[in-house]
C-alpha positions in Angstrom: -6.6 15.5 -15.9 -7.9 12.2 -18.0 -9.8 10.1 -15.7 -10.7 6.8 -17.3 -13.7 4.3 -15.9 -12.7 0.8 -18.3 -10.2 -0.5 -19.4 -11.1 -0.3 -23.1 -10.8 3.6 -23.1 -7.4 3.4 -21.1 -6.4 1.3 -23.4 -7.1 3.3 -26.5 -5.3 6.3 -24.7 -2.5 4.3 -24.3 -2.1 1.9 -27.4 -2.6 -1.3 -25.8 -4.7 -4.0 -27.7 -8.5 -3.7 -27.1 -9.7 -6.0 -23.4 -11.2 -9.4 -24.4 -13.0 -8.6 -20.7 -14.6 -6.1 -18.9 -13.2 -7.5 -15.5 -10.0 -8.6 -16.3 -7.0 -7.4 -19.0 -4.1 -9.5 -19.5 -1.6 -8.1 -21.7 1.9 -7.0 -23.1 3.5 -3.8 -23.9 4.6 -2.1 -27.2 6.2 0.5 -26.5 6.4 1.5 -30.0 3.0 2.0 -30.8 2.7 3.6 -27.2 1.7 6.4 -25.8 5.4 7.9 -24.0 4.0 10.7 -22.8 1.1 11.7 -20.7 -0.5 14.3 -19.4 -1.8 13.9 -15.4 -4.3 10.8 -15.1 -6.7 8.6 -12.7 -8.3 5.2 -13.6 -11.0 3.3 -12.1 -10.0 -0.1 -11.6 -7.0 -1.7 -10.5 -4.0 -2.0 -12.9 -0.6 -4.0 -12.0 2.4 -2.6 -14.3 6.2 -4.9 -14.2 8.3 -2.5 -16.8 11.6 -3.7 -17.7 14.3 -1.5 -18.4 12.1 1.5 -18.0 13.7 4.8 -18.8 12.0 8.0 -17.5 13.1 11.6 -19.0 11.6 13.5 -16.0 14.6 11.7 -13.6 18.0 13.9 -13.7 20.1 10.3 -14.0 17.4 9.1 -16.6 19.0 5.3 -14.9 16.8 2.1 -16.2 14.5 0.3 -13.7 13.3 -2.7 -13.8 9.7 -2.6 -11.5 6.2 -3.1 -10.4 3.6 -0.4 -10.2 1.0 0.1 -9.1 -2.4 2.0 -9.9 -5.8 1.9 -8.3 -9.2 3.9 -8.2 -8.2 5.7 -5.7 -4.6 6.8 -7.3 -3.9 10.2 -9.2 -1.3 10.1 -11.1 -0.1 13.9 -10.8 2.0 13.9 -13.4 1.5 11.8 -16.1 4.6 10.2 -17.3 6.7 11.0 -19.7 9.6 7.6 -20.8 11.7 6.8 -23.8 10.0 3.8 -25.7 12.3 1.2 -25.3 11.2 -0.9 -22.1 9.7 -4.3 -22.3 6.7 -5.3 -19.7 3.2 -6.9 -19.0 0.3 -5.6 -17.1 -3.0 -6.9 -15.5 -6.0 -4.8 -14.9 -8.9 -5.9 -12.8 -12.2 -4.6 -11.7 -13.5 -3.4 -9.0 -15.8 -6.0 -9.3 -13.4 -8.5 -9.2 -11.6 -7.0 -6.8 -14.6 -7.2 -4.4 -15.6 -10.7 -5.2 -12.0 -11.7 -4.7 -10.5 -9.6 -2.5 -9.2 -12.6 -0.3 -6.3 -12.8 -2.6 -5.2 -9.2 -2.5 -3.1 -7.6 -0.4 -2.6 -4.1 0.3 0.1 -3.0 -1.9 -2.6 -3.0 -4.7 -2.9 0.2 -2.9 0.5 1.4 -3.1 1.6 4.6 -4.6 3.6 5.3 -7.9 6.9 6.3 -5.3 6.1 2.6 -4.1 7.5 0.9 -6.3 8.5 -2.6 -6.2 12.2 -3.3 -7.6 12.8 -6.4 -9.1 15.8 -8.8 -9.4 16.4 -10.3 -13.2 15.6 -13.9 -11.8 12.4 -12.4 -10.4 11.8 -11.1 -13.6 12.0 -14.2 -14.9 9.7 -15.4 -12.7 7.4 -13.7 -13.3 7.2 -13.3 -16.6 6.7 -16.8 -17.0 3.5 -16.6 -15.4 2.1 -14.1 -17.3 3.4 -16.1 -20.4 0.4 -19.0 -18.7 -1.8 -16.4 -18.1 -2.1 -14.8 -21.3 -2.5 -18.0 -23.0 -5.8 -18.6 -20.8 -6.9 -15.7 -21.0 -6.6 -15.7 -25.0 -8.2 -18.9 -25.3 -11.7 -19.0 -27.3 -13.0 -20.6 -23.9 -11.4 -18.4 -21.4 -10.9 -20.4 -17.9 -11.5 -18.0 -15.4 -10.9 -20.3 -12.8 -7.2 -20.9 -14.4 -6.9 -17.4 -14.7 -7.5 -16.7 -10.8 -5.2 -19.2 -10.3 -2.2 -17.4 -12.3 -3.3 -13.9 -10.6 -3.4 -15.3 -7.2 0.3 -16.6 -8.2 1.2 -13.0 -9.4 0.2 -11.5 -6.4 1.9 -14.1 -4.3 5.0 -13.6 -5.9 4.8 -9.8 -5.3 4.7 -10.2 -1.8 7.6 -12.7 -1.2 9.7 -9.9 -3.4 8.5 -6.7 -1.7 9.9 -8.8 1.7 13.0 -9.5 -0.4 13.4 -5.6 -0.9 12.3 -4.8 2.5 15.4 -7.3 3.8 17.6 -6.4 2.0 17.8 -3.0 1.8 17.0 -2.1 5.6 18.5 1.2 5.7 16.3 2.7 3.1 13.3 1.6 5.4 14.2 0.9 8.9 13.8 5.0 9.3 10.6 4.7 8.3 9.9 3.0 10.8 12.0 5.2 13.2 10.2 8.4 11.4 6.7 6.8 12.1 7.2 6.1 16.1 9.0 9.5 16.3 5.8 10.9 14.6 3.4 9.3 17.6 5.7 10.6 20.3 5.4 14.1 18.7 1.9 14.0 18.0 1.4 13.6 22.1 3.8 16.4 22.8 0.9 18.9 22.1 -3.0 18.9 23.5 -4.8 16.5 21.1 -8.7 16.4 20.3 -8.6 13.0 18.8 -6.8 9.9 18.3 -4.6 9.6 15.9 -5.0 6.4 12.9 -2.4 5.6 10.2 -3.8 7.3 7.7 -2.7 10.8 9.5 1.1 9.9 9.9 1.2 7.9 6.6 -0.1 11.7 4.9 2.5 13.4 7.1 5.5 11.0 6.0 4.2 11.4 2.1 3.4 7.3 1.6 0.4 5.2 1.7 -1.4 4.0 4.3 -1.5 0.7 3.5 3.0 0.8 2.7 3.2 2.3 5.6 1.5 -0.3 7.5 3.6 -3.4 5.8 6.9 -1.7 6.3 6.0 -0.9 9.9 5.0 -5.0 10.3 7.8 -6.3 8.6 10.5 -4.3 10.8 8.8 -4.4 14.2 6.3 -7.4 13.7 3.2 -5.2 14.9 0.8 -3.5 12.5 1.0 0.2 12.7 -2.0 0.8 14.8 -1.0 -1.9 16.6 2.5 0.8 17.4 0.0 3.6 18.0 -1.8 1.6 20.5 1.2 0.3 22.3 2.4 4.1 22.7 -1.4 5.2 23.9 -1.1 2.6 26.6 2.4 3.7 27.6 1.5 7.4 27.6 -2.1 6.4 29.6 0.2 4.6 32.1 2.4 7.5 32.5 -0.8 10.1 33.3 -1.9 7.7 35.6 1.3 7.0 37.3 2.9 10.6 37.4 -0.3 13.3 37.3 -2.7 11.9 40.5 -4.9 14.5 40.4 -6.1 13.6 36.7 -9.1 11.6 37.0 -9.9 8.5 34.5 -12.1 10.5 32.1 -9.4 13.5 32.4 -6.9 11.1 31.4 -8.9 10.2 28.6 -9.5 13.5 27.4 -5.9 13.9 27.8 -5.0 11.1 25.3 -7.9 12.1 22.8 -10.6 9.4 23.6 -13.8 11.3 22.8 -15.3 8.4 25.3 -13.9 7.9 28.6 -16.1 4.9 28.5 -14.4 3.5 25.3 -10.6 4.4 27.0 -11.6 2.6 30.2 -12.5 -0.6 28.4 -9.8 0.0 25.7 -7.2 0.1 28.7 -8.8 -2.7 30.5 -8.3 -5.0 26.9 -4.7 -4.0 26.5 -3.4 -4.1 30.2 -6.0 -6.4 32.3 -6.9 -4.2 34.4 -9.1 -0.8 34.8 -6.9 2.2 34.4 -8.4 2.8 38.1 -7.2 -0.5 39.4 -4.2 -0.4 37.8 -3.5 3.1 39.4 -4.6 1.5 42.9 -2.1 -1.3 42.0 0.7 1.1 41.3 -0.4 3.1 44.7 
């Protein structure tokens, strides 16, 4: 596997024109002079892809796609890519760095995976090329305005939310039994002893996706964040022990529901309910 730490080497690899930045890369593909095929690879920085009419010879329709990808550091590509060289597109790479120093304008598909993919419509196409249009023309400038150029990414990123919400609506099928998988998931997870609690992270590795997809689909569909779901379900399942199994204690409850603390349950109960789980079992009684 390749594993590549700045842009310039990526670049080279791929056939894209050399960075004019070590933080951020504005550019447009030609898929000519590209590399189409690639052998397995990770990068280091943060890299949004739109391809338009991208064909890929490892799919058995070989259909063209119009999309937004995703890499990020924390990303393997398993395996590589392999497309005919007649799509059109633009990317933008950024830093870690810049990243960090900016991350109040990122969201958390910047964590998505390749399967993640954001489908686009052709007026959102249009959209959005037309910002990249403005964006490569600061960012080619002699006196490069970085404060334009955050300006144009914060727009970018903008528009890749409202159109991931557009896909989300209007395809609900595709992603409303995600959401039915994920809650099914909690209920399961409970139907055996458990020695800790569970996060998103663990049912977004069960159900193959990212955390952080995971987590906006779950929002979007049920307006709670997924641990936000997980909780709800603790609560309901801590109410049940309470209610139906008297002879479990508070701190056997605990155990029960995989609090390493019975401390940390009593005052987690207490936050969600407004009451002690021992009041609110003296309440019920």
């Amino acid at each position: 596997m390749k594993h590549f730490t700045n842009f310039k080497s990526y670049n080279e690899y791929l056939g894209l024109n050399e960075p004019l930045d070590n933080d951020i890369d504005v550019g447009f593909y030609d898929p000519p002079n590209m590399l189409s095929k690639s052998e397995p690879i990770s990068v280091d920085f943060y890299r949004i892809s739109i391809k338009i009419n991208l064909v890929n010879k490892t799919t058995p329709k070989r259909e063209p796609v119009t999309a937004v990808f995703f890499n990020s550091p924390n990303l393997i590509v398993p395996a590589g890519w392999d497309v005919e060289p007649t799509y059109k597109g633009m990317y933008l790479q950024l830093s870690k760095k810049f990243i960090e120093e900016n991350r109040f304008l990122f969201k958390t598909y910047l964590d998505y995976g390749q399967h993640e993919a954001l489908y686009l419509t052709e007026e959102e196409v249009e959209e959005i090329s037309a910002v990249f249009k403005l964006m490569m023309k600061y960012y080619e400038s002699e006196k490069r305005n970085f404060n334009v150029l955050l300006s144009y990414v914060n727009v970018v990123v903008s528009l890749v939310e409202a159109f991931y919400k557009r896909q989300f609506s209007t395809d609900p099928k595709q992603y409303s039994h995600i959401v039915t998988d994920f809650q099914q998931s909690i209920i399961d997870y409970y139907k055996k002893p458990v020695s800790k609690l569970p996060n998103v992270q663990y049912f977004a590795d069960k159900m193959g996706l990212t955390a952080n997809y995971l987590g906006d689909i779950v929002k979007h569909f049920t307006q709670k964040s997924a641990l936000e779901n997980i909780h709800d379900y603790i609560i309901k399942r801590a109410k049940e022990l309470l209610l139906e199994n008297q002879k479990l204690n508070t701190t056997e409850v605990a155990y029960e529901l995989g609090f390493e603390y019975p401390n940390y349950f009593s005052k987690f109960f207490k936050k969600q309910v407004g009451l002690s789980p021992k009041a609110y079992r003296q309440q019920l009684n």
